[in-house]
FINU-386873 format. One record per residue: residue in three letters; y, z, x of N, C-alpha, C, O in turn. Coordinates in pm, whole numbers, plus 32768, in hexadecimal, padded with zeros to 4 digits. Each point is the difference from the previous one (the first is absolute). Layout:
N
ALAYZXYZXYZXYZX
...
This chain:
273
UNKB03EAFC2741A7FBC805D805A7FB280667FAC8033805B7FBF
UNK7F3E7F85804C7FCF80877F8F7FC9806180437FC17FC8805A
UNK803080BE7FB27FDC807380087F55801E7FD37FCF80057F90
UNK8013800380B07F447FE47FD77FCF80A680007FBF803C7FAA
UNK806F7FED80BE7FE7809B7FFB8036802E809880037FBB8066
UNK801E80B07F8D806A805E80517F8F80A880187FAD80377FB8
UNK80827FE480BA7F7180818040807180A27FBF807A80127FFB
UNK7F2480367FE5805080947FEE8028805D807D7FF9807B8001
UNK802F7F378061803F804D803E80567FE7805F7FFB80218076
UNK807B7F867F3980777FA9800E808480957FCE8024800E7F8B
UNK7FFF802F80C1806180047FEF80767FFB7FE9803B8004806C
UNK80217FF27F2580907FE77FE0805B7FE9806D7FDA803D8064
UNK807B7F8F7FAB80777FBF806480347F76803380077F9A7FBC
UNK8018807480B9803D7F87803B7F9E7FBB8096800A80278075
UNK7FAC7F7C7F5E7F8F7FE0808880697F8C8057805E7FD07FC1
UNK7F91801080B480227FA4802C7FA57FA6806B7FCC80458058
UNK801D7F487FAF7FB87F9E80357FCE80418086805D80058051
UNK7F2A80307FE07FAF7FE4806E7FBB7FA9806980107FF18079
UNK7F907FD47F1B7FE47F9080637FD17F9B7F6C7FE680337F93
UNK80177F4780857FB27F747FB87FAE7FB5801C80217FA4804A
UNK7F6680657F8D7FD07FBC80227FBA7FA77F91803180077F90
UNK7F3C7F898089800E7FA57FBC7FC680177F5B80157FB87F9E
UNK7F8F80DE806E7FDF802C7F6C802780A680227FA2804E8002
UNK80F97FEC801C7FF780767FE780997FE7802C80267FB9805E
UNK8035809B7F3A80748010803F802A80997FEB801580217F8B
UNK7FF7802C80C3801280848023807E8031801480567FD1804A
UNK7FB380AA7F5C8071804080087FFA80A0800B7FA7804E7FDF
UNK80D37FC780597FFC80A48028809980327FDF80757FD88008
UNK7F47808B7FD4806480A87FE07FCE80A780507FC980627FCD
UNK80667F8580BE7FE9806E80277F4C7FE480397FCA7FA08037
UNK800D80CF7FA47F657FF080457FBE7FC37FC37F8C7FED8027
UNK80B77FC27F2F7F837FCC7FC180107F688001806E7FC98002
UNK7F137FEE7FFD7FFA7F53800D7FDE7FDE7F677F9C802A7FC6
UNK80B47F92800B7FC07F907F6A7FE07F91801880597FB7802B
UNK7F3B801C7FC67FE37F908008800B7F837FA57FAE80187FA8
UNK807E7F8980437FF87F787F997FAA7FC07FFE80247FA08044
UNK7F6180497F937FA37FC780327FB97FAF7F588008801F7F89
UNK7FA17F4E80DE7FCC7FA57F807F9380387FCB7FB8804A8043
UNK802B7F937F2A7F7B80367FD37F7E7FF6808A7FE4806C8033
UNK7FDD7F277FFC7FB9804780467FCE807980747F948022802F
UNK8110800E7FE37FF58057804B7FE3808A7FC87FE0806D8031
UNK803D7F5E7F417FF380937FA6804380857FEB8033802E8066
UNK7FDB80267F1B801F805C7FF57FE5806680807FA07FE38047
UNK80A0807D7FD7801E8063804C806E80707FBB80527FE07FAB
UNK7FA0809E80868063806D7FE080897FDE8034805880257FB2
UNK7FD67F9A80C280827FBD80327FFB7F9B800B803F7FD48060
UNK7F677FB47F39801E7F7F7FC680337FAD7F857FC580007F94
UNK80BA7FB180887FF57FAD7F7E7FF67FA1800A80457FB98049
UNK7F4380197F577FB77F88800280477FA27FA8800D80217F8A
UNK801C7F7D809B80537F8F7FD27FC17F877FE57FA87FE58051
UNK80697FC57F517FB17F527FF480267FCF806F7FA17FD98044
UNK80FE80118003802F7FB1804F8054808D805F8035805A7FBF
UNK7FCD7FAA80CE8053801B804980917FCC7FF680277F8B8004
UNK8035810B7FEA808B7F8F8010801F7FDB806B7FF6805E8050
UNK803C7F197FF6800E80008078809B7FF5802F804D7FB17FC9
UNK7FD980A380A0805580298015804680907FD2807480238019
UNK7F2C80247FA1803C806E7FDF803D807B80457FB78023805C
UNK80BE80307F9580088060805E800180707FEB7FE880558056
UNK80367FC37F2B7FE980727FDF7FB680497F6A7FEF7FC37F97
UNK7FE680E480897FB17FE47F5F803D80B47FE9801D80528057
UNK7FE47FB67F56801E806B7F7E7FD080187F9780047FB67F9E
UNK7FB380E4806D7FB180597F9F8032804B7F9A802A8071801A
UNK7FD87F687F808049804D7FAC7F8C80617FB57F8A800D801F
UNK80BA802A7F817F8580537F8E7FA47F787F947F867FF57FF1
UNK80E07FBD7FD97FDA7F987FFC7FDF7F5780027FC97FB27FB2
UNK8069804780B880377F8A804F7FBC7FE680A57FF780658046
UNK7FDF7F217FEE80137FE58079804A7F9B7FF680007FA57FAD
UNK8063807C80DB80727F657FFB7FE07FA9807F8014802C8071
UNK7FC77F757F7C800A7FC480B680867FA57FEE801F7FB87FA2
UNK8019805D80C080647FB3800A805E800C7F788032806F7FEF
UNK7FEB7F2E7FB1804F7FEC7F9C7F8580207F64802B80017F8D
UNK7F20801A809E7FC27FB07F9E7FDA80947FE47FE68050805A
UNK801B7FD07F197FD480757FAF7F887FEB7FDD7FD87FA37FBB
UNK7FD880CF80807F7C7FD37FD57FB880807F957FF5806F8035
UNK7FE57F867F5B7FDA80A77FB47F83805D802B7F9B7FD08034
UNK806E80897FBB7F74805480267FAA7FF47FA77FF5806B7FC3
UNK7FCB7F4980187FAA80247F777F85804B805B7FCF7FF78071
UNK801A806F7EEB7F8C8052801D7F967FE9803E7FC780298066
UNK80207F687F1E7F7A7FD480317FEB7FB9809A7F987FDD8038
UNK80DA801F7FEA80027FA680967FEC806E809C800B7FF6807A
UNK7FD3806F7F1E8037808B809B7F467FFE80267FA0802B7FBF
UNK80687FA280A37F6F802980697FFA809B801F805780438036
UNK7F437FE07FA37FDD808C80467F8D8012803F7F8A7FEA7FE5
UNK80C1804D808A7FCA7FE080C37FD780A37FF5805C80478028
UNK7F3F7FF97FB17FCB8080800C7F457FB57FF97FC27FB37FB7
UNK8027808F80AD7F407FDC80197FB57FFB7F77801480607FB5
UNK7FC07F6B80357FA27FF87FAA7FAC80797FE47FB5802A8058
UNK8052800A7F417FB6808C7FB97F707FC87FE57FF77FBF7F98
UNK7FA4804C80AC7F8C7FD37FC57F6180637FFE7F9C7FF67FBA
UNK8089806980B87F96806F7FFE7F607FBA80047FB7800A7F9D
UNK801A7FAD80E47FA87FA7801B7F978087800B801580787FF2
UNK7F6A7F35802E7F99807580307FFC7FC580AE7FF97F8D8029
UNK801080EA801B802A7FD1809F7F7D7FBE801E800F7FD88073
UNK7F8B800D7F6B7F987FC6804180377F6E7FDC7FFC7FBD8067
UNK802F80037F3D80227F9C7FD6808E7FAB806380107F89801E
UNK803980E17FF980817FF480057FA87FC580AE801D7F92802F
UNK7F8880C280107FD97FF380987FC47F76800980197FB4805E
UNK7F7C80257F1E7FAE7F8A8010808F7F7A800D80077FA2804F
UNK805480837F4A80707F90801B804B8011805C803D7F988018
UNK7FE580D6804180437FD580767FC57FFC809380387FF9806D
UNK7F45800E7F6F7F9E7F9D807F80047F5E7FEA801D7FB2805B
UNK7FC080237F1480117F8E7FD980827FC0805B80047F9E804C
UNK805780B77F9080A97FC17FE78027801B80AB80597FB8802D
UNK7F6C80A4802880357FC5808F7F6B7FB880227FEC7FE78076
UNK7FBF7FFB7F3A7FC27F6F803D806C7F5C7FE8801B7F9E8046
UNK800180897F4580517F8B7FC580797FFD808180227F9B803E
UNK800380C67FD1809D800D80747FD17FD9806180357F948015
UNK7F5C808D80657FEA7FB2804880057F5E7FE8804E7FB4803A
UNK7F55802A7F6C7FCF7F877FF380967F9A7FDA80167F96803B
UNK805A80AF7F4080787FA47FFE807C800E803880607FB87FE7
UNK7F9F80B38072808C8025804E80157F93805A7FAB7FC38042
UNK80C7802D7FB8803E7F9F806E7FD9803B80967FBC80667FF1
UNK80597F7D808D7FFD7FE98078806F80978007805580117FA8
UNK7F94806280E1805D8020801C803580517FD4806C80328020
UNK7F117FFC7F478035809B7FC87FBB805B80127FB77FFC8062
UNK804580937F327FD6804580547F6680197F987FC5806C8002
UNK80077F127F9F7F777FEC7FF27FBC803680857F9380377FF8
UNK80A97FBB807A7F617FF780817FDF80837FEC7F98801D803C
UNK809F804C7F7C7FCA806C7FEB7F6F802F7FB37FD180707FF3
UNK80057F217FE77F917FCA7F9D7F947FB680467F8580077FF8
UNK80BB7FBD80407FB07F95807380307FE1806880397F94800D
UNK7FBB80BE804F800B7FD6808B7FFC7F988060801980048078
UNK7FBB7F8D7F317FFE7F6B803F807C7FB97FF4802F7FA0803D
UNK7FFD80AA7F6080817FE07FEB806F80078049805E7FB97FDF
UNK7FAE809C8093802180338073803C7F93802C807B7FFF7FFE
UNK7F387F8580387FF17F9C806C80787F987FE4802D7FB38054
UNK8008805B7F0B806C7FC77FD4808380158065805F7FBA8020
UNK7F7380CC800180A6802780667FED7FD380907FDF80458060
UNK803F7F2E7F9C7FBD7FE2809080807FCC805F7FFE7FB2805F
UNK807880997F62808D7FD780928015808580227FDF80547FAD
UNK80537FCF80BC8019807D803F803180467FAA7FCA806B7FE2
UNK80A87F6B7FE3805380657FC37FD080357F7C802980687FCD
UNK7F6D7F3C7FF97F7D800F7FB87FAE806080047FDD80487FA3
UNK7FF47FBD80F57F91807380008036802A80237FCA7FFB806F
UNK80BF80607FAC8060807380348002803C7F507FFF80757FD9
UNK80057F187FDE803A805B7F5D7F7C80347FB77FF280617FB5
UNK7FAF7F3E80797F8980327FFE7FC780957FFF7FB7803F7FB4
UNK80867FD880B77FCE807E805F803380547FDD7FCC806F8004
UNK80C37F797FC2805F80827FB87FEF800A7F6E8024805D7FB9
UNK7F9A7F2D80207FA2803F7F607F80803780117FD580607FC0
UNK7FF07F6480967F6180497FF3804180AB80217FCF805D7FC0
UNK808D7FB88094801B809B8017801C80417F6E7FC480567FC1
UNK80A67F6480258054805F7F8E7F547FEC7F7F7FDF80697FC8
UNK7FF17F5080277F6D80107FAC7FCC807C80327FF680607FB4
UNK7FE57FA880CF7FA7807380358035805F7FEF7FB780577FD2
UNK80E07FD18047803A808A7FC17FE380397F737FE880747FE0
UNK80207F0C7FCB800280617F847F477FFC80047FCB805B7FC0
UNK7FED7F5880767F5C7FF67FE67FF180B880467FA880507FE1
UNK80CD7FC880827FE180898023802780667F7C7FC780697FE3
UNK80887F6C7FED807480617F87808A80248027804D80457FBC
UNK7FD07F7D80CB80988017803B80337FC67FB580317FA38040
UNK7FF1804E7F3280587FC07FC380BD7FFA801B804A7FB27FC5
UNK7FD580928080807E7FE8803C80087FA780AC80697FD2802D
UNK7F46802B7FFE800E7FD980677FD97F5C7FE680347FA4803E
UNK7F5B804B7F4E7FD77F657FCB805A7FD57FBE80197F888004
UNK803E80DF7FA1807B7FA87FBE80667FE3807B804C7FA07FF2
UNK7FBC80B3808F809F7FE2805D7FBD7F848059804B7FA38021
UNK7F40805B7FFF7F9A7F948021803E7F967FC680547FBF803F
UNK7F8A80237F3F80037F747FC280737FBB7FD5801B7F8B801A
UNK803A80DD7F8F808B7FFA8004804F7F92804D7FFD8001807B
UNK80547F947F3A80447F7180317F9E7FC38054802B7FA9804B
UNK7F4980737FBB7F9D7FD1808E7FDB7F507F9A7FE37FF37F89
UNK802D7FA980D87FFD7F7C7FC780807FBD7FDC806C803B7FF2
UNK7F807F40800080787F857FCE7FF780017F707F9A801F7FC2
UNK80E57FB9800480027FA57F96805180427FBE802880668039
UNK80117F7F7F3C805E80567FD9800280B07FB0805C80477FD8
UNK7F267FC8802E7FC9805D7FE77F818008805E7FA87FAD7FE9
UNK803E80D780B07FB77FF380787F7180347FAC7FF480527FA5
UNK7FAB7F5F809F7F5F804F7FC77FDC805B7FF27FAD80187FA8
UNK8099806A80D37FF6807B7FF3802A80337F7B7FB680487FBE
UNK80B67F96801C8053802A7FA57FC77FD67F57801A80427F9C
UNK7F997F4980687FC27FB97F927F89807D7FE07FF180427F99
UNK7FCA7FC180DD7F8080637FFE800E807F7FC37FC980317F9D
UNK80A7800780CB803080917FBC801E801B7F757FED80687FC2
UNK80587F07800A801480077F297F6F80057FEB7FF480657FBB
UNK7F867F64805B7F9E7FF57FFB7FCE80687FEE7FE6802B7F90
UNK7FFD801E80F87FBC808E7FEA803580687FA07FB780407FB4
UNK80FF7FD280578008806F7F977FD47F9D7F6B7FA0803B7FCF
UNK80777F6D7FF37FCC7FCA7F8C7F7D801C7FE57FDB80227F90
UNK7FDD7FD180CD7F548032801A8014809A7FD57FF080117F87
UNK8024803880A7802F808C80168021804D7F7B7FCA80647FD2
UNK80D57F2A7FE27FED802F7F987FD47FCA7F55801F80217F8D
UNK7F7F7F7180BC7F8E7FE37F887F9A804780097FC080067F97
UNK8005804C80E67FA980707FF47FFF805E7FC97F9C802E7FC9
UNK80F08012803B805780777FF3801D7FDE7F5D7FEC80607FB5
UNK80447F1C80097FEF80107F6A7F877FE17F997FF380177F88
UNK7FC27FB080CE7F7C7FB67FAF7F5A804580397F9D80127FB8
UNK806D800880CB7F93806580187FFC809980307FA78038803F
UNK80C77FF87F96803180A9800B7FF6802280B27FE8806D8034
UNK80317F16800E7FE3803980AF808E8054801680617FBC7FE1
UNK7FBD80C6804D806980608043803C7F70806B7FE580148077
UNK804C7F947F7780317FC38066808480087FFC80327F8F8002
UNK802C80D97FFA80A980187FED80307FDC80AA80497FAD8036
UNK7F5480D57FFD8014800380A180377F7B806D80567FEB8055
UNK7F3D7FD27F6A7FEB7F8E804E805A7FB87FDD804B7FD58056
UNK7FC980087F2380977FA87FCB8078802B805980307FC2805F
UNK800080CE7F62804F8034806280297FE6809680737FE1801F
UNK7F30802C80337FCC7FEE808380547F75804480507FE48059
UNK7F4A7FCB7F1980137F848031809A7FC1801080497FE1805E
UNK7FBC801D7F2180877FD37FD780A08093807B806C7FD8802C
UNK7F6280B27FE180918056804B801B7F7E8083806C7FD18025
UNK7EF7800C80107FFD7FAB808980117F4B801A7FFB7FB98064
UNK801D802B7EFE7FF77F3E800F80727FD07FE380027F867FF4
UNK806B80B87FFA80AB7FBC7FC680417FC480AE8014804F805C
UNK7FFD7F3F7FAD803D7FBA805D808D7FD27FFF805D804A7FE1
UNK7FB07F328043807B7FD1801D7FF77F6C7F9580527FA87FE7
UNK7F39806D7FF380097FAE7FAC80317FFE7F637FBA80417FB3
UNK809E7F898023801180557F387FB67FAF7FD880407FFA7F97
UNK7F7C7FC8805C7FC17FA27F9D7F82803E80357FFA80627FB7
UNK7FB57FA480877F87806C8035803980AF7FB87FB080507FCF
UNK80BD7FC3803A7FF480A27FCB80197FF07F627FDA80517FAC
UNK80667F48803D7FD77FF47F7F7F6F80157F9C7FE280507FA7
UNK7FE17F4F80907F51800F7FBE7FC6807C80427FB280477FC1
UNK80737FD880C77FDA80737FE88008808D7FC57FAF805D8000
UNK80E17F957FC3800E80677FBB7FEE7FD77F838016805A7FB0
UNK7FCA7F3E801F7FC37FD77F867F438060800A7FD680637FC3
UNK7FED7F4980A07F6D801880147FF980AB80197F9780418005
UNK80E07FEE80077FF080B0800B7FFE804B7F8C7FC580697FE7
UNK80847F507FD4801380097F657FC07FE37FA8801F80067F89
UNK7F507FC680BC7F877FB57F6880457F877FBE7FE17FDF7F8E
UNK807F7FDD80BA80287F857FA37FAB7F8680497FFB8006807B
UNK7FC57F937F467FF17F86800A80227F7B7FD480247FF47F8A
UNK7FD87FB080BA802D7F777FA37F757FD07FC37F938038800D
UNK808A7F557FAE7F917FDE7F8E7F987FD980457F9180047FCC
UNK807D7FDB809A7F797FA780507F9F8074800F7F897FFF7FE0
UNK80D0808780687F9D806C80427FF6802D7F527F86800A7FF8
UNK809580077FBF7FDF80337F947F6B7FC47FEA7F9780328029
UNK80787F697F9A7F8A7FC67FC57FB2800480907F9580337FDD
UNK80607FB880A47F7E804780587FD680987FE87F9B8034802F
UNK80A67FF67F99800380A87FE57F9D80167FBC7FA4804E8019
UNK80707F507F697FA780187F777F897FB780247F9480367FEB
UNK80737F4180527F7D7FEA80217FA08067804D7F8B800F7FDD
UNK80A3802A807A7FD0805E80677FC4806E7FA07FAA804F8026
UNK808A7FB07F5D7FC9809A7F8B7F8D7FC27FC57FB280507FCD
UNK80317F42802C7FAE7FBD7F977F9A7FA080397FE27FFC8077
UNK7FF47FC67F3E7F6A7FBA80517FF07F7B7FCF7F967FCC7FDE
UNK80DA800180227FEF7F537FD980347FB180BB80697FEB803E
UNK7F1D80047FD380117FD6809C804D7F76800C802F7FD38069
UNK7FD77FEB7F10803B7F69803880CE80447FBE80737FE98028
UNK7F5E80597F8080C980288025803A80628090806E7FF08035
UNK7F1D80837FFB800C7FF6807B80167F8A8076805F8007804F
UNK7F687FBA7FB2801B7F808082805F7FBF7FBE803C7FB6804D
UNK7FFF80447F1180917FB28015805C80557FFA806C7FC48004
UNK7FA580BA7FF3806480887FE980247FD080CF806E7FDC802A
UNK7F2180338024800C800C8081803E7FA67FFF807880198009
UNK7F6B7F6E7FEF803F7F748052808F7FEB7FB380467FA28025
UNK7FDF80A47F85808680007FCE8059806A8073805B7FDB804B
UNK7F7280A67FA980258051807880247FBB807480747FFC8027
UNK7F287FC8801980107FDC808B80517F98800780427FF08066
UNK7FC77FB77F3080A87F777FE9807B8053804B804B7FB78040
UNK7FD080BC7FC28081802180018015800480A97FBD802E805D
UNK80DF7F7B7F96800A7FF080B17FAB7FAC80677FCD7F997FD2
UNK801A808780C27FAB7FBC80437F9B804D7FF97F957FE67FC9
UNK808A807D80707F7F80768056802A80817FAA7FBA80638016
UNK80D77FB27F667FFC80827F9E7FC3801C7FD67FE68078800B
UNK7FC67F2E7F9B7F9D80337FAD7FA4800E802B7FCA80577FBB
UNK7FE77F8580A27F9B801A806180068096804A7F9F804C800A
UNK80DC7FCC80247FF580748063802B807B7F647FEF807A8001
UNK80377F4D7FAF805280857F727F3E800B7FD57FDE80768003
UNK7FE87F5B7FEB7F6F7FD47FCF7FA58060805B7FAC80547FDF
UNK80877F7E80B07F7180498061802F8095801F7FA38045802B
UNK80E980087FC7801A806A7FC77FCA80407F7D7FB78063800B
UNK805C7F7C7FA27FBC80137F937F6480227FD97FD0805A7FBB
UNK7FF57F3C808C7F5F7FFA80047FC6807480477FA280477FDC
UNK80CE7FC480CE7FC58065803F804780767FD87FF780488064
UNK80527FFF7F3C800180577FD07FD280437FAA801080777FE7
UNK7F957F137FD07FA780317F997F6B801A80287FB880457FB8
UNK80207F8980AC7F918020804A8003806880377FBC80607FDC
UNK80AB7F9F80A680048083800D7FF280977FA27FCA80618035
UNK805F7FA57F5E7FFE80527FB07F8B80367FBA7FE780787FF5
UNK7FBC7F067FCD7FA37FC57FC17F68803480577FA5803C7FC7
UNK805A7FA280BB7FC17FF380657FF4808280307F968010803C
UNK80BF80677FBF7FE1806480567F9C80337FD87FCE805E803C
């Protein structure tokens, strides 16, 4: 079982089995989720990225220098520690704006069916075509229009668990915007504390694996995928932009899509006023 790299913000203790699934096996201690996950799912701040999933595992343990799953000692090496803090890059904002018009053209155009891309393109809309569809519809286009007002508490209690899957779209979006929020806040000097704040006092649910990333995304932490969209977004090589994106949007069905169209529209917004 080798240890490929482990996120900095794994806490020491005793985790025990959550949920398994077929590339992520999840564990919890209290409010926090660790995840086990295969190289392509990638580094993260509460991921360890493994060659092989163990299967059947139940439990895992953090030491100072040790993870144990089950019976198997695995070491911390240095060089293996991912660090999930935004990318320091200090773009010039005209640049940073030309790539994230680009990059929610790209989100319309490769998002799956059913996320919350239609925020980009409105044709996109027509995807939600069963009742209970355009009912969820209707309760994202709202919680959008709140914060498009600046009610940022009423768009985070809006969106909050709003959607299916094991992590809800609302909830994908909301890591989105504060990540937006605070790549502004470290790379283009925007006052956006408020709004982080805001966002995040009003989006903690019933979900732990949703309040997890979000108290990751409150915290300026990212996994490697949103990393490297980060840096593309600072810089001007357009063909590592469109693969930084389409790595992003891999994650989940409709996660990376709706964590993506948060993001985009938080940097516009900002960018744009």
């Amino acid at each position: 079982m080798d240890l490929l790299s482990y996120g900095d913000s794994i806490p020491e203790g005793e985790y025990r089995l959550h949920s398994a699934f077929a590339n992520a096996l999840n564990f919890r201690k209290g409010k926090i989720i660790v995840s086990l996950v295969p190289p392509r799912t990638g580094a993260g701040p509460l991921n360890l990225v493994l060659k092989q999933l163990p299967p059947g595992a139940k439990r895992l343990r953090a030491s100072r220098f040790y993870f144990y799953i089950d019976e198997n000692r695995l070491r911390k090496e240095p060089e293996a520690l991912y660090s999930s803090a935004i990318p320091q890059l200090e773009p010039a904002p005209e640049t940073v704006l030309g790539n994230v018009l680009t990059f929610s053209r790209l989100l319309a155009r490769l998002a799956p069916p059913k996320s919350l891309a239609f925020i980009f393109d409105t044709s996109l809309e027509k995807d939600f075509s069963r009742v209970f569809d355009k009912k969820l519809l209707l309760r994202l286009k709202k919680g959008v229009e709140y914060f498009r007002a600046g009610d940022y508490p009423m768009g985070a209690r809006t969106m909050r668990g709003l959607g299916l899957g094991f992590t809800p779209s609302g909830d994908d979006f909301l890591c989105g915007l504060m990540a937006g929020y605070n790549y502004a806040l470290a790379n283009l000097r925007f006052d956006t504390v408020l709004k982080i704040e805001l966002i995040f006092f009003n989006s903690e649910g019933k979900n732990i694996v949703s309040n997890s990333f979000l108290r990751a995304s409150h915290e300026g932490k990212v996994n490697a995928k949103v990393g490297r969209l980060m840096k593309a977004l600072g810089g001007r090589d357009k063909t590592e932009l469109e693969a930084a994106a389409r790595e992003a949007l891999s994650s989940g069905h409709t996660s990376g899509a709706d964590f993506c169209s948060g993001l985009a529209f938080a940097l516009l917004e900002v960018l744009e006023a």
